[in-house]
C-alpha positions as CSV (number, residue, x, y, z in Angstrom):
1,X,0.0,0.0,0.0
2,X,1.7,3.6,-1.1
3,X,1.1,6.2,1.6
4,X,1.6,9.9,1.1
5,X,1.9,12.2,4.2
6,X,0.4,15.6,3.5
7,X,2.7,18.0,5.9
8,X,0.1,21.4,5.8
9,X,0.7,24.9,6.8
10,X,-3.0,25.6,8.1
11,X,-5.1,28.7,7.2
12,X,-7.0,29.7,10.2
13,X,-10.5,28.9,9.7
14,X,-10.3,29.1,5.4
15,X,-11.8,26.3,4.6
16,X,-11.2,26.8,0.6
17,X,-7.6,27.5,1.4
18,X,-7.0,25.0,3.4
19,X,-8.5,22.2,0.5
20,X,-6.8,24.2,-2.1
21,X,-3.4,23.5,-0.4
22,X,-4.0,20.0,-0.3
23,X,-5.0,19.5,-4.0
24,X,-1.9,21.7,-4.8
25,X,0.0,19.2,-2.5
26,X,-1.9,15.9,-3.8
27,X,-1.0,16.8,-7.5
28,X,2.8,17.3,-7.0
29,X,3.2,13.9,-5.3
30,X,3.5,10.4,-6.4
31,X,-0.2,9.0,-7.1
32,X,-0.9,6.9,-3.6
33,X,-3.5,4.2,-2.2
34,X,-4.0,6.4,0.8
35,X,-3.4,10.1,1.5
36,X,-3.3,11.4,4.9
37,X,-3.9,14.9,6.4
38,X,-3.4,16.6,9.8
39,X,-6.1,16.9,12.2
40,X,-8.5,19.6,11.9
41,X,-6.5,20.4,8.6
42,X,-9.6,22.4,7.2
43,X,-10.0,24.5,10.3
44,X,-6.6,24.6,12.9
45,X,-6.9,23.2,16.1
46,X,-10.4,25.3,16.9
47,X,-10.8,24.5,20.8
48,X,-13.6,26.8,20.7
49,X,-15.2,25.7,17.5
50,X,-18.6,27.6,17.3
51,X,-17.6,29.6,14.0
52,X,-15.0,27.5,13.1
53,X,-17.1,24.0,12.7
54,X,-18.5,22.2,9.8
55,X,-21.8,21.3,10.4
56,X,-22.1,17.4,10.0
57,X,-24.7,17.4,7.2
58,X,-23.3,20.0,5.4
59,X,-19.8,19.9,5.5
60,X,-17.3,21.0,2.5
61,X,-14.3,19.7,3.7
62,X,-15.8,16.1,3.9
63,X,-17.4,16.1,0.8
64,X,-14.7,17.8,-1.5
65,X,-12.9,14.4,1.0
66,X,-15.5,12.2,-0.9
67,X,-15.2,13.2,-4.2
68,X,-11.6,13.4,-5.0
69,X,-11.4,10.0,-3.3
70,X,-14.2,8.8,-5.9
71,X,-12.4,11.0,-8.8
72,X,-8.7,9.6,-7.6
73,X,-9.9,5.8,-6.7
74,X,-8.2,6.1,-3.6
75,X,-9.1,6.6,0.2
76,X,-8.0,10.1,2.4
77,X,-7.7,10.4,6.1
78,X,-8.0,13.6,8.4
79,X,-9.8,15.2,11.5
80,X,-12.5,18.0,11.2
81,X,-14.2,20.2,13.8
82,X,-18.1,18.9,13.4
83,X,-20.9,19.8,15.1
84,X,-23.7,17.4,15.1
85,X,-27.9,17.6,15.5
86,X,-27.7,18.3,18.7
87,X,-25.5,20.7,18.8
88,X,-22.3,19.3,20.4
89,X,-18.9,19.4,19.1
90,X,-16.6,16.0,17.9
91,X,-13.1,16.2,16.8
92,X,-14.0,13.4,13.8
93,X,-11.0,11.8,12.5
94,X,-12.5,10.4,9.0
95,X,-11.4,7.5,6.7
96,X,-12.6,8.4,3.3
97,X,-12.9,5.5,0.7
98,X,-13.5,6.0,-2.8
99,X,-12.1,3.0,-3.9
100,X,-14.6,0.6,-2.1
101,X,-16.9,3.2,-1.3
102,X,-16.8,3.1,2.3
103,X,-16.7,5.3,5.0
104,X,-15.7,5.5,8.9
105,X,-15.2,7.8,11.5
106,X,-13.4,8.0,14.9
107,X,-14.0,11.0,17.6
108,X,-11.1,11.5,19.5
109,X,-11.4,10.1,22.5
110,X,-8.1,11.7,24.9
111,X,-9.4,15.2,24.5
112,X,-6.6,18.1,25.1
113,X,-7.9,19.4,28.6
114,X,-4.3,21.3,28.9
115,X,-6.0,23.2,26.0
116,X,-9.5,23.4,26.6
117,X,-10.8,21.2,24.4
118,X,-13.0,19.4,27.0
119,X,-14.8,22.2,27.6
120,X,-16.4,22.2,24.3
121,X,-16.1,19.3,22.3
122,X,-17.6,15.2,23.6
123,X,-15.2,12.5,23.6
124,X,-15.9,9.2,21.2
125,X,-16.1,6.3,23.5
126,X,-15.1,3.6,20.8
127,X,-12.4,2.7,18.5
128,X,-12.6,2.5,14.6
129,X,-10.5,0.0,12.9
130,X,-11.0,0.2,8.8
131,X,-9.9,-2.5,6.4
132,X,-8.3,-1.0,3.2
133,X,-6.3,-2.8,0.5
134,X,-5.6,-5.5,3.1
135,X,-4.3,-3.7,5.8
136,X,-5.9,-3.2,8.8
137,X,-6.2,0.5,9.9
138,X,-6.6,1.8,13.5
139,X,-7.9,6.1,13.6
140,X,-6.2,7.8,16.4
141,X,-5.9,11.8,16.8
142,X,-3.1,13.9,18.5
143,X,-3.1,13.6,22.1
144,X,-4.4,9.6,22.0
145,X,-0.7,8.6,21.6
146,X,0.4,9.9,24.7
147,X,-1.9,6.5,26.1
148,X,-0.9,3.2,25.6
149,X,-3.7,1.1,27.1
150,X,-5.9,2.8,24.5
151,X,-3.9,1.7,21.5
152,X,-3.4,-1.7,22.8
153,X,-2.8,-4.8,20.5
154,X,-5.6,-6.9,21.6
155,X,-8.3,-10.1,20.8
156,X,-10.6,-7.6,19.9
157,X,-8.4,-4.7,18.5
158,X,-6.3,-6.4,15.5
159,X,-5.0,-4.1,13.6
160,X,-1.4,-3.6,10.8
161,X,-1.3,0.0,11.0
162,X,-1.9,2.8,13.7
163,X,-2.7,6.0,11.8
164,X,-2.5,9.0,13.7
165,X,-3.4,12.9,12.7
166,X,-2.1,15.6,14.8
167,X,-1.5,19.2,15.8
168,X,1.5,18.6,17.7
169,X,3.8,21.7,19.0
170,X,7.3,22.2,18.9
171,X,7.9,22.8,22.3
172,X,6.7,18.9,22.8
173,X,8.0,17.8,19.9
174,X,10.9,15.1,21.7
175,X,7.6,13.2,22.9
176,X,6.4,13.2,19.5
177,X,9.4,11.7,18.4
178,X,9.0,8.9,21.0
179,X,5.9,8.3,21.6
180,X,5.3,7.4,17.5
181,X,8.2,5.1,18.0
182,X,7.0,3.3,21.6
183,X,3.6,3.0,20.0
184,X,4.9,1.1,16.5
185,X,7.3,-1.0,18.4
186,X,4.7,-2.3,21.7
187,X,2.0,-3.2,19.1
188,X,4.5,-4.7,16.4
189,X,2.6,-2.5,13.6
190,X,3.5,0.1,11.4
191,X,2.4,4.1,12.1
192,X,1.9,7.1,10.3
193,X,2.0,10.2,11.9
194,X,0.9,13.4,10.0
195,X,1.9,17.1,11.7
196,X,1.1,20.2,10.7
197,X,3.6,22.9,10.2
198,X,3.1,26.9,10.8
199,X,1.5,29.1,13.3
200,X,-1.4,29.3,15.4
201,X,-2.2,32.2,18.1
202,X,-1.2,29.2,20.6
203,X,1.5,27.3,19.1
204,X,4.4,27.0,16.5
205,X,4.2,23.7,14.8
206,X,7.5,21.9,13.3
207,X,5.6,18.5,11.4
208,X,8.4,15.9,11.4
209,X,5.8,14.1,10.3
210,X,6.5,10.6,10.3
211,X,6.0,6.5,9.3
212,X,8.1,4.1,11.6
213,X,8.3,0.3,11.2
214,X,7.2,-2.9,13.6
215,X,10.2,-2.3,15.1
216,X,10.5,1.7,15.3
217,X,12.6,1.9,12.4
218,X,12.0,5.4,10.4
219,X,10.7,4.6,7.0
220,X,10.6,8.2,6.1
221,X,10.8,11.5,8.1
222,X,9.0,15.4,6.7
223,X,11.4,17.7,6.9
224,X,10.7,20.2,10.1
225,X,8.9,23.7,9.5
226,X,8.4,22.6,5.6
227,X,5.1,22.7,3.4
228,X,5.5,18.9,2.3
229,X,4.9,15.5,1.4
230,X,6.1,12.3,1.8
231,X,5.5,8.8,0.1
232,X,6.2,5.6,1.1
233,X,5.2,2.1,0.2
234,X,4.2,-0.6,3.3
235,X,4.6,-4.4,2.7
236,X,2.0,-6.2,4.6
237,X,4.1,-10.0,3.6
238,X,6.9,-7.7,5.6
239,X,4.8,-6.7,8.9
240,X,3.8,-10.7,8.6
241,X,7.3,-12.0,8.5
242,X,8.9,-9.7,11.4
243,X,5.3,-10.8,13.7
244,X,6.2,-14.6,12.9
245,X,9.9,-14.3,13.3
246,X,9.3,-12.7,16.9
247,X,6.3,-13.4,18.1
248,X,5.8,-10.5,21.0
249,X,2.1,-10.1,20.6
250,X,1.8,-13.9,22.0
251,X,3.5,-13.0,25.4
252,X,1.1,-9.7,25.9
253,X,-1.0,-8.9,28.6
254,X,-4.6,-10.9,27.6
255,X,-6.1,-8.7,30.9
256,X,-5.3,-5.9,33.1
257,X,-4.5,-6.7,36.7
């Protein structure tokens, strides 16, 4: 499966901008199975999302998502501020796939309480694991990678590859470094990180986004404070062979204490 990373330099709230920059991004790269975006990449990271959010049922980040996945016959991954019905606020990380014509969402579940996004937005409550040209793809946003027990290998969370869409800072950008490594190498499965780059009125951003190996290797690294992408091609008969060869999911914990 061929990956490309779209590094992005947000536009505040310009929704049009913000697609424009991926499409510009999209067209000078290598043509890919799966392209993946940062989180909230239509908006920046809106913890108070009343004028920033899509509303779910009419939302023109997810559907210009939908049809250049249909146009493309490929899938696309990224998070959007949505407000739903009711009212209330998700951080949605979607997996948008015109190839098969399927769709999935996660809502983030470890909301950024350091940063106020409790106080407006509800945390999802379940995992979302996609299946896409074989692989098996588990959604997690930002601040989910700082917890382990979440990500967890387990009976009923199988999974090849962990991607993960973020806003991360620079000034925490050594834990980014570690934590996408700890996360590859404790569930023996590939990850792809994607960090924005640029400015917000809270933070600088440096991307470095990433995709590390079964074994925290660095398949491919975005060069810091750069407007960028990044392609790279992950073997499936590869993650197989290194899981047979040393079997560490076998020996993990099957329940908590």
């Amino acid at each position: 499966m061929k990956v490309t990373l779209l590094q992005t330099d947000i536009c505040w709230g310009d929704a049009p901008a913000n697609i424009k920059q991926a499409e510009a991004l999209i067209d000078a790269s290598e043509d890919s199975d799966l392209y993946v975006l940062p989180e909230m990449w239509s908006t920046g990271f809106a913890t108070q999302p009343e004028e920033l959010a899509h509303d779910v049922n009419h939302n023109e980040a997810l559907q210009w998502m939908r049809s250049f996945t249909i146009k493309r016959k490929c899938a696309i991954s990224g998070s959007l501020a949505v407000r739903l019905e009711d009212g209330s606020y998700r951080n949605r990380h979607y997996f948008v796939d015109g190839r098969n014509q399927q769709e999935v969402f996660y809502d983030k579940h470890h909301l950024f309480t350091y940063g106020g996004e409790d106080k407006y937005y509800t945390a999802g409550q379940s995992h979302t694991i996609i299946e896409y040209e074989g692989f098996r793809i588990l959604l997690l946003t930002c601040y989910d990678l700082r917890f382990p027990c979440w990500s967890r290998y387990a009976d009923k969370l199988e999974y090849d590859v962990i991607v993960v869409v973020a806003n991360w800072p620079e000034s925490r950008q050594s834990a980014w470094q570690i934590l996408t490594r700890a996360r590859a190498i404790e569930n023996q499965s590939y990850l792809i990180g994607v960090n924005r780059v640029g400015d917000d009125e809270y933070s600088h951003y440096t991307g470095c986004s990433c995709v590390i190996d079964s074994i925290g290797g660095t398949l491919g690294q975005c060069h810091r404070n750069q407007v960028e992408t990044l392609t790279i091609e992950l073997s499936l008969s590869e993650l197989h062979r290194r899981r047979e060869k040393f079997r560490v999911l076998d020996d993990r914990d099957k329940k908590m204490p």
